[in-house]
Kinemage of the C-alpha trace (Angstrom):
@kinemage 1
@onewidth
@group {chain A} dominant
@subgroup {mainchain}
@vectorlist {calphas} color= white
{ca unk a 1} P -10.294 -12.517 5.664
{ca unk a 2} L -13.888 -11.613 4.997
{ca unk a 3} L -15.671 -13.788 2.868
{ca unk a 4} L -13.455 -13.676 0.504
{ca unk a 5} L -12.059 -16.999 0.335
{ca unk a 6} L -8.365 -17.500 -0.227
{ca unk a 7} L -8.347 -15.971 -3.922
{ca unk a 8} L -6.420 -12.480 -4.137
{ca unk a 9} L -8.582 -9.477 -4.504
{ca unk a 10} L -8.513 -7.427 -7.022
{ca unk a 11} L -8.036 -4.279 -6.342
{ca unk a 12} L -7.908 -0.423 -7.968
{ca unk a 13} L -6.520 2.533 -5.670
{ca unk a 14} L -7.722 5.750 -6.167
{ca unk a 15} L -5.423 8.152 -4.423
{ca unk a 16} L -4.633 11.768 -3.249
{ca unk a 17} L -0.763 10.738 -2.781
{ca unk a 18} L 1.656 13.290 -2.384
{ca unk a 19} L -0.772 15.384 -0.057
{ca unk a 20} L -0.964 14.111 3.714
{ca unk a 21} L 1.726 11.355 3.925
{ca unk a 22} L -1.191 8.603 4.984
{ca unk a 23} L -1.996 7.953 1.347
{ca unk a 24} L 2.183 6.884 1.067
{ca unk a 25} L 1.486 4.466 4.258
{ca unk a 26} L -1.468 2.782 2.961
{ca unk a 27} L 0.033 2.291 -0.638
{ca unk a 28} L 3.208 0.793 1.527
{ca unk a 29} L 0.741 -1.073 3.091
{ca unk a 30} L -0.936 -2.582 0.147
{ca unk a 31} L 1.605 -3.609 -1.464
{ca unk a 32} L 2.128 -5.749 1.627
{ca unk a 33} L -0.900 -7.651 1.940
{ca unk a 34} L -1.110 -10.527 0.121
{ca unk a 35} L -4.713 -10.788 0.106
{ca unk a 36} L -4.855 -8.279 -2.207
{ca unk a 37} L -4.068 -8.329 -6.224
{ca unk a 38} L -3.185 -4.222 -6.768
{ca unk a 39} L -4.089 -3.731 -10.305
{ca unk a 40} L -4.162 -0.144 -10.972
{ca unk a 41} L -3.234 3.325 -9.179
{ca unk a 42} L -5.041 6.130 -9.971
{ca unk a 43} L -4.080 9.849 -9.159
{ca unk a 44} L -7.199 11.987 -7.758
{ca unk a 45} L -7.152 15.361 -6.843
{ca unk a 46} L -5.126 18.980 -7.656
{ca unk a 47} L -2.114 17.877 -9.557
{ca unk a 48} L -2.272 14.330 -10.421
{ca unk a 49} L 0.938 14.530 -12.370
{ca unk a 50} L 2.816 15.257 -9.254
{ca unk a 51} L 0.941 12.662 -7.461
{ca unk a 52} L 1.607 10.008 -10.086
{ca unk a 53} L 5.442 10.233 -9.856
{ca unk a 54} L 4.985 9.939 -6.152
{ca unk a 55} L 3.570 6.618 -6.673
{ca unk a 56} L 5.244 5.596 -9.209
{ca unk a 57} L 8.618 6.337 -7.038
{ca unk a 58} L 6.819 4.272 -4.517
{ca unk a 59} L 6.097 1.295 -6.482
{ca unk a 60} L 9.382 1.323 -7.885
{ca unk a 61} L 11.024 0.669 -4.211
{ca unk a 62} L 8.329 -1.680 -3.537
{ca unk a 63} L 9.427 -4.026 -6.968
{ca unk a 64} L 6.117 -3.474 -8.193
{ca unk a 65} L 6.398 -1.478 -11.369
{ca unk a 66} L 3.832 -4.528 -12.992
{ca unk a 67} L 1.691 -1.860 -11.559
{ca unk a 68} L 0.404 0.640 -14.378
{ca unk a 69} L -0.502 4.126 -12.893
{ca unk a 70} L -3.481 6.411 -14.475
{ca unk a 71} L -3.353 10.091 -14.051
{ca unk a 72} L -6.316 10.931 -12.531
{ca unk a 73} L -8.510 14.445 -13.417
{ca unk a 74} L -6.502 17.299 -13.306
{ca unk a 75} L -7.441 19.994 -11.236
{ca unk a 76} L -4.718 21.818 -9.933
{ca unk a 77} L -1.097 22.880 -11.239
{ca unk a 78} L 0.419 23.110 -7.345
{ca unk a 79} L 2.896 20.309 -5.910
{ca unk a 80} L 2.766 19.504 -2.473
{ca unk a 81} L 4.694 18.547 0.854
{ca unk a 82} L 6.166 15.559 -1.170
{ca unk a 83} L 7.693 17.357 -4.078
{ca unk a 84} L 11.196 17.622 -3.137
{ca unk a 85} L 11.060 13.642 -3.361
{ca unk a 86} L 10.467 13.735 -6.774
{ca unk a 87} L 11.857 16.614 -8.478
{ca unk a 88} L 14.146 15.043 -10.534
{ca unk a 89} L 11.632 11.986 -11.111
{ca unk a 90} L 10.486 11.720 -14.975
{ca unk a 91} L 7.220 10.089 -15.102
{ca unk a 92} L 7.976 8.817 -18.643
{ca unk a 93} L 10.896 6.554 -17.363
{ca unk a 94} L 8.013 4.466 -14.871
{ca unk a 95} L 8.532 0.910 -16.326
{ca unk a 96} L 5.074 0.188 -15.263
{ca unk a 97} L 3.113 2.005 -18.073
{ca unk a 98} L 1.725 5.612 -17.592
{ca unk a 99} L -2.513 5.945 -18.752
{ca unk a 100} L -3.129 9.881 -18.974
{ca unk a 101} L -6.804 9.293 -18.627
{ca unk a 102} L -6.952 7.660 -15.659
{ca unk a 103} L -10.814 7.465 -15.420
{ca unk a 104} L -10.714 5.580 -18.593
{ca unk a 105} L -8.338 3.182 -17.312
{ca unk a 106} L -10.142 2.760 -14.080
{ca unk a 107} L -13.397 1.641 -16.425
{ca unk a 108} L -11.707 -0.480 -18.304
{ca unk a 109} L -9.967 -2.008 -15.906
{ca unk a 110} L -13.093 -2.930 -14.446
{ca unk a 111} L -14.930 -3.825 -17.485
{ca unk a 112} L -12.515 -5.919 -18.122
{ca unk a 113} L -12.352 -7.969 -14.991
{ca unk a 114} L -14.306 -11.105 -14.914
{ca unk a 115} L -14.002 -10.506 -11.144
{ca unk a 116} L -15.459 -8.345 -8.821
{ca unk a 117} L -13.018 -5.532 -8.108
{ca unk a 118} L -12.078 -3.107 -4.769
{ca unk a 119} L -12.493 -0.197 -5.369
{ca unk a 120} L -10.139 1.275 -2.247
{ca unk a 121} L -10.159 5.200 -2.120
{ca unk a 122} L -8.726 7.169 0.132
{ca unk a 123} L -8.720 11.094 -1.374
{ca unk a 124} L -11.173 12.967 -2.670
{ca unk a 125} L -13.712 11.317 -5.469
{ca unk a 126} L -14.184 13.115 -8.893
{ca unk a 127} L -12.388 10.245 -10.750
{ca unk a 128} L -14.740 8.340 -9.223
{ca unk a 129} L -17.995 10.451 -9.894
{ca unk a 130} L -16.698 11.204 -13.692
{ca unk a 131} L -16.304 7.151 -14.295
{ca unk a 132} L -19.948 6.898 -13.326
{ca unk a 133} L -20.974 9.552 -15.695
{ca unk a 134} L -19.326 8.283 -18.228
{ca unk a 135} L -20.021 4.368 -17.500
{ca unk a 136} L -22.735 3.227 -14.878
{ca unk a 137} L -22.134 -0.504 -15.215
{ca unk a 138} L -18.717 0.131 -13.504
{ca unk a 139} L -21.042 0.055 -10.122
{ca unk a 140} L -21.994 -3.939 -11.190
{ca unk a 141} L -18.117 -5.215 -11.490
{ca unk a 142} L -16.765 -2.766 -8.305
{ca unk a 143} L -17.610 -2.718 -4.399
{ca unk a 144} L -16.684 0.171 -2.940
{ca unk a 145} L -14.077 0.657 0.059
{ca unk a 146} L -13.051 4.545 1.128
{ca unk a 147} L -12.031 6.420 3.568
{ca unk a 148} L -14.532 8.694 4.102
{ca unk a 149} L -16.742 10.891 6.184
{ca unk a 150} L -17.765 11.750 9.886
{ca unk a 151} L -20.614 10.026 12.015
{ca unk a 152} L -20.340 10.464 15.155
{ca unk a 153} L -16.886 11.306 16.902
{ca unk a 154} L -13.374 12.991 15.450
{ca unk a 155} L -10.111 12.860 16.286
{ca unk a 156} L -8.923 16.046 18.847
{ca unk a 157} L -6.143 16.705 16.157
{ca unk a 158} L -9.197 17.357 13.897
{ca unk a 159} L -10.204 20.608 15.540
{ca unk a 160} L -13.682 19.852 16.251
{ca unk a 161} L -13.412 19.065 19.678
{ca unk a 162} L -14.050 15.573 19.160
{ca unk a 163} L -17.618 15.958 17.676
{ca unk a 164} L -18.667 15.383 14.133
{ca unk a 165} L -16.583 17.453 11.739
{ca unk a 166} L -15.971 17.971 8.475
{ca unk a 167} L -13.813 15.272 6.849
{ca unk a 168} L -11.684 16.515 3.812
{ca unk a 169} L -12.023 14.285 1.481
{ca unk a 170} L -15.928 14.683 1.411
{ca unk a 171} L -15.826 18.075 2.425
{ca unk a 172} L -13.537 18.911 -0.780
{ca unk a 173} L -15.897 17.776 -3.154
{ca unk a 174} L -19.653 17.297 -1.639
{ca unk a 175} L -21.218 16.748 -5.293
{ca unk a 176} L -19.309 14.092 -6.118
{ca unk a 177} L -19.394 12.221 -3.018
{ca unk a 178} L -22.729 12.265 -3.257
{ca unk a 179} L -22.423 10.758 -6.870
{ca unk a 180} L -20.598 7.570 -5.553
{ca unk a 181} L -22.669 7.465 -2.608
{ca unk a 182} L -25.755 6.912 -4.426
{ca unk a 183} L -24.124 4.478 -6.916
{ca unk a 184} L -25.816 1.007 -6.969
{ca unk a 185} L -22.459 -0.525 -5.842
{ca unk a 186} L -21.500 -2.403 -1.939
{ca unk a 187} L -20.256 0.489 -0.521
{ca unk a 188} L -17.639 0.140 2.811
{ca unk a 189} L -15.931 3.295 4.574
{ca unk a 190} L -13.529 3.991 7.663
{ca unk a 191} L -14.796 7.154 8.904
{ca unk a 192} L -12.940 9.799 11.110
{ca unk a 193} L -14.653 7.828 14.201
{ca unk a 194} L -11.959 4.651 13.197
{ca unk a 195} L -9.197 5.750 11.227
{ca unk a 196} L -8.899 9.057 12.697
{ca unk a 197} L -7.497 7.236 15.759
{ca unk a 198} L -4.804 5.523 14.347
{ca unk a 199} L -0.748 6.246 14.808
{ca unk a 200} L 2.232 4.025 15.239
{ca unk a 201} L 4.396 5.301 18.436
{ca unk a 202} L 6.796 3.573 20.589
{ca unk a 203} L 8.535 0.921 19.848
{ca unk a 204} L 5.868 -0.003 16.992
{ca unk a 205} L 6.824 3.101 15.198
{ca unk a 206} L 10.791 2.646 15.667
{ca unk a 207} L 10.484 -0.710 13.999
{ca unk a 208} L 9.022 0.798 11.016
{ca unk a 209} L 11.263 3.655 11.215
{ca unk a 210} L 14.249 1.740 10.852
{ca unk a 211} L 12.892 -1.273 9.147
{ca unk a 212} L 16.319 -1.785 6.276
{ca unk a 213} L 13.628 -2.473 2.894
{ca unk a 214} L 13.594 -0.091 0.182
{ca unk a 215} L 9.989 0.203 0.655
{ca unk a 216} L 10.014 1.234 4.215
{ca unk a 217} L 13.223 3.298 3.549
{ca unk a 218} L 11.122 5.313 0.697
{ca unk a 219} L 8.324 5.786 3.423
{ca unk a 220} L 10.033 6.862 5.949
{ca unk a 221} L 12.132 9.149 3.904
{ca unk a 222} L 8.766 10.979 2.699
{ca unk a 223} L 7.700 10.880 5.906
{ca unk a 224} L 10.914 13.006 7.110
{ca unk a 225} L 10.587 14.941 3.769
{ca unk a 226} L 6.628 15.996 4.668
{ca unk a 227} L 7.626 16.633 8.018
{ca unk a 228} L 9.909 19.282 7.371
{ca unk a 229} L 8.035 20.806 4.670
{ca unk a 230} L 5.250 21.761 7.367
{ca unk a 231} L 6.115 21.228 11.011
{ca unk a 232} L 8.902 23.682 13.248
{ca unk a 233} L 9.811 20.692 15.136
{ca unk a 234} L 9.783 18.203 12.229
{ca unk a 235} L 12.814 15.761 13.877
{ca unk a 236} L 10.896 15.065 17.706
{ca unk a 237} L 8.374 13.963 15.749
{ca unk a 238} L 10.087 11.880 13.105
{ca unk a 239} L 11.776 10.580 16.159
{ca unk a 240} L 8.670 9.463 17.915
{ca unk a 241} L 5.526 8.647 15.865
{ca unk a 242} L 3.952 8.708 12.795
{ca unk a 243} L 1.235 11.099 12.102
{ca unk a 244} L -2.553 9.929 11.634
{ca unk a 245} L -2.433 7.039 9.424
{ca unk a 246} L -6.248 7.521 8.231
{ca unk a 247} L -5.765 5.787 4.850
{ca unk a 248} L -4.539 2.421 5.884
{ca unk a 249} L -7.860 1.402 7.588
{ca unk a 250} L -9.658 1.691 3.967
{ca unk a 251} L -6.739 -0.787 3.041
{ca unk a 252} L -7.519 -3.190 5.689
{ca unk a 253} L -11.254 -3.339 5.102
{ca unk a 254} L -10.633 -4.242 1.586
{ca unk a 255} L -9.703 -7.553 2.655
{ca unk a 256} L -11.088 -7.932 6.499
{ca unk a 257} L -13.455 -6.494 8.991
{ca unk a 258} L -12.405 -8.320 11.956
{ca unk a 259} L -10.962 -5.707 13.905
{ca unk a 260} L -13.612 -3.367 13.798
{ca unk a 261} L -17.551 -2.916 14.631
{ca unk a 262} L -19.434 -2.595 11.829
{ca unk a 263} L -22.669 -0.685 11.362
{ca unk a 264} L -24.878 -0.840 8.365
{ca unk a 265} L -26.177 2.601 8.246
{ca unk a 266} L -27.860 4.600 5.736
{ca unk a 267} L -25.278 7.572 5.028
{ca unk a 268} L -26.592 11.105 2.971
{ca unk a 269} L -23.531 13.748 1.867
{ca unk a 270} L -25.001 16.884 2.873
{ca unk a 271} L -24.030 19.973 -0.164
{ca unk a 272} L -21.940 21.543 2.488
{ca unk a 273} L -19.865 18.373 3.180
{ca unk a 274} L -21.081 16.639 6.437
{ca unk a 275} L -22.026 12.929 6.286
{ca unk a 276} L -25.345 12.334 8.018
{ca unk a 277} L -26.637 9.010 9.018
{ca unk a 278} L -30.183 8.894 7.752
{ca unk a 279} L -32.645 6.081 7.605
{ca unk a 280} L -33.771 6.917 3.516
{ca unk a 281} L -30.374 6.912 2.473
{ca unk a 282} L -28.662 4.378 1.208
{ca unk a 283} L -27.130 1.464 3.488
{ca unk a 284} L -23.282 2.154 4.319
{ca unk a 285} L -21.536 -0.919 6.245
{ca unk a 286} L -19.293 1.396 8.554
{ca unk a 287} L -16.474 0.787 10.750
{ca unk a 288} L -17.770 2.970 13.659
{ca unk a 289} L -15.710 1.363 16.999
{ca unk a 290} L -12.292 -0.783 17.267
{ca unk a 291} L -12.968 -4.020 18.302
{ca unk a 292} L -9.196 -4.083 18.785
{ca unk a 293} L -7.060 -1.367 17.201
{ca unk a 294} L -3.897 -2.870 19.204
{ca unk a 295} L -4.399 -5.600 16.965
{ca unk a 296} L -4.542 -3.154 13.688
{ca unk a 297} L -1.323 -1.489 14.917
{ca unk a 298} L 0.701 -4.740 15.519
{ca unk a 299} L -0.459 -5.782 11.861
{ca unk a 300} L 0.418 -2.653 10.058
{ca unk a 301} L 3.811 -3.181 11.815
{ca unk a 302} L 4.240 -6.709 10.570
{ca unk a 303} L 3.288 -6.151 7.108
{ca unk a 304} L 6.072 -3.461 6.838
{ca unk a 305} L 8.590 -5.298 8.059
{ca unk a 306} L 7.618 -8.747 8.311
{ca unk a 307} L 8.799 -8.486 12.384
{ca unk a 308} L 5.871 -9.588 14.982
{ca unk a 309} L 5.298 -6.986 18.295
């Protein structure tokens, strides 16, 4: 761990669930790592009713439904490549306790926290930009931790031939990224040139894939579920790998760094999107390089399933 001592972390995550299946992985993920005390989800983006039921599905195969969920803004009435999982799902059943404003919940929840709280999010930000407007002081009881941005390099996948892109969830809303990354808070991200290189394949990825745990089993059967609902050959790859699991770096660096060079760089959100590194902006740490993503891979494999590669 990071400076943290051996006390849990508290933690809020603000998510775009239900969209790319990396958000489902790093929620899995999470709720695996004992460093970490997961004390609220929040739904961000489009239609965070859909997205709340596919966390709240997820929780409940975890055991976790301590877990109260907060619908997040919402900005959209379409489902996504996730919705067949939960079409006969009833949000009002989720034992854990549903909050329809979920910015409100996400202030008070850290208001209320005598501790500093993680602030780990991996979508898009307005929840996070309308919590400021409505409460600056949340930036004195919350660090920040997202995944976030494009510095220097991109994944091939990404389509911009490796150079610096784009990344969706600044690109999607520019204004109020550059909200929350102006806050007075500690702010952390995994950019595209860390996260954007990580899969599980092989022998790592069959372990997950048939891993016997409800929580795995509900992972992997979105996985399969997303798959088909946007790829011809959905089953070779279900067979084979996972897709990019972006998210789950933002999740590690919540409670470690070790695994990754870090760069304190001052980071400006350009209107159209890009993240820029300039020297009068405020100071970013970044993960920027792998120190060992081997490493990362083996440990998102034994949190999972509890089996060492």
């Amino acid at each position: 761990m990071a400076g943290h001592g051996s006390k849990r972390i508290p933690v809020i995550l603000d998510t775009d669930i239900g969209g790319d299946i990396d958000d489902t992985w790093a929620l899995a993920f999470l709720l695996r790592s004992q460093e970490l005390d997961l004390r609220l989800v929040v739904t961000e983006t489009g239609n965070t009713t859909y997205r709340a039921k596919v966390a709240a599905k997820m929780l409940e195969a975890a055991g976790r439904t301590d877990v109260p969920i907060g619908v997040g803004l919402h900005l959209g009435e379409e489902t996504d490549r996730q919705s067949a999982w939960v079409e006969d799902y009833d949000l009002a059943d989720y034992p854990g306790g549903i909050c329809h404003d979920g910015v409100k919940t996400l202030i008070k929840t850290i208001m209320d926290s005598p501790e500093l709280v993680t602030l780990v999010c991996i979508g898009p930000v307005p929840n996070i930009a309308a919590a400021l407007e409505r409460e600056p002081r949340i930036a004195e009881g919350a660090r920040f931790v997202g995944m976030h941005g494009c510095l220097r390099k991109s994944p091939l996948e990404y389509g911009g031939g490796g150079g610096i892109v784009k990344e969706y969830n600044v690109a999607a809303d520019p204004k109020a990224c550059q909200k929350v990354f102006t806050a007075p808070w500690d702010m952390v991200i995994t950019p595209l040139d860390t996260c954007g290189f990580v899969r599980l394949a092989g022998e790592k990825y069959r372990v997950v894939r048939g891993f016997d745990d409800p929580l795995a089993q509900a992972l992997m059967e979105n996985y399969g579920i997303w798959l088909r609902a946007g790829h011809g050959d959905w089953r070779r790859e279900f067979e084979s790998r996972s897709s990019i699991l972006f998210d789950t770096v933002a999740v590690y660096l919540a409670f470690s760094e070790e695994l990754l060079v870090m760069e304190k760089l001052g980071v400006r959100v350009t209107d159209d999107g890009y993240t820029v590194i300039d020297d009068e902006a405020k100071t970013i740490n970044c993960a920027t390089e792998w120190k060992d993503l081997f490493a990362f891979q083996n440990l998102l494999v034994e949190r999972l399933t509890g089996i060492r590669i």
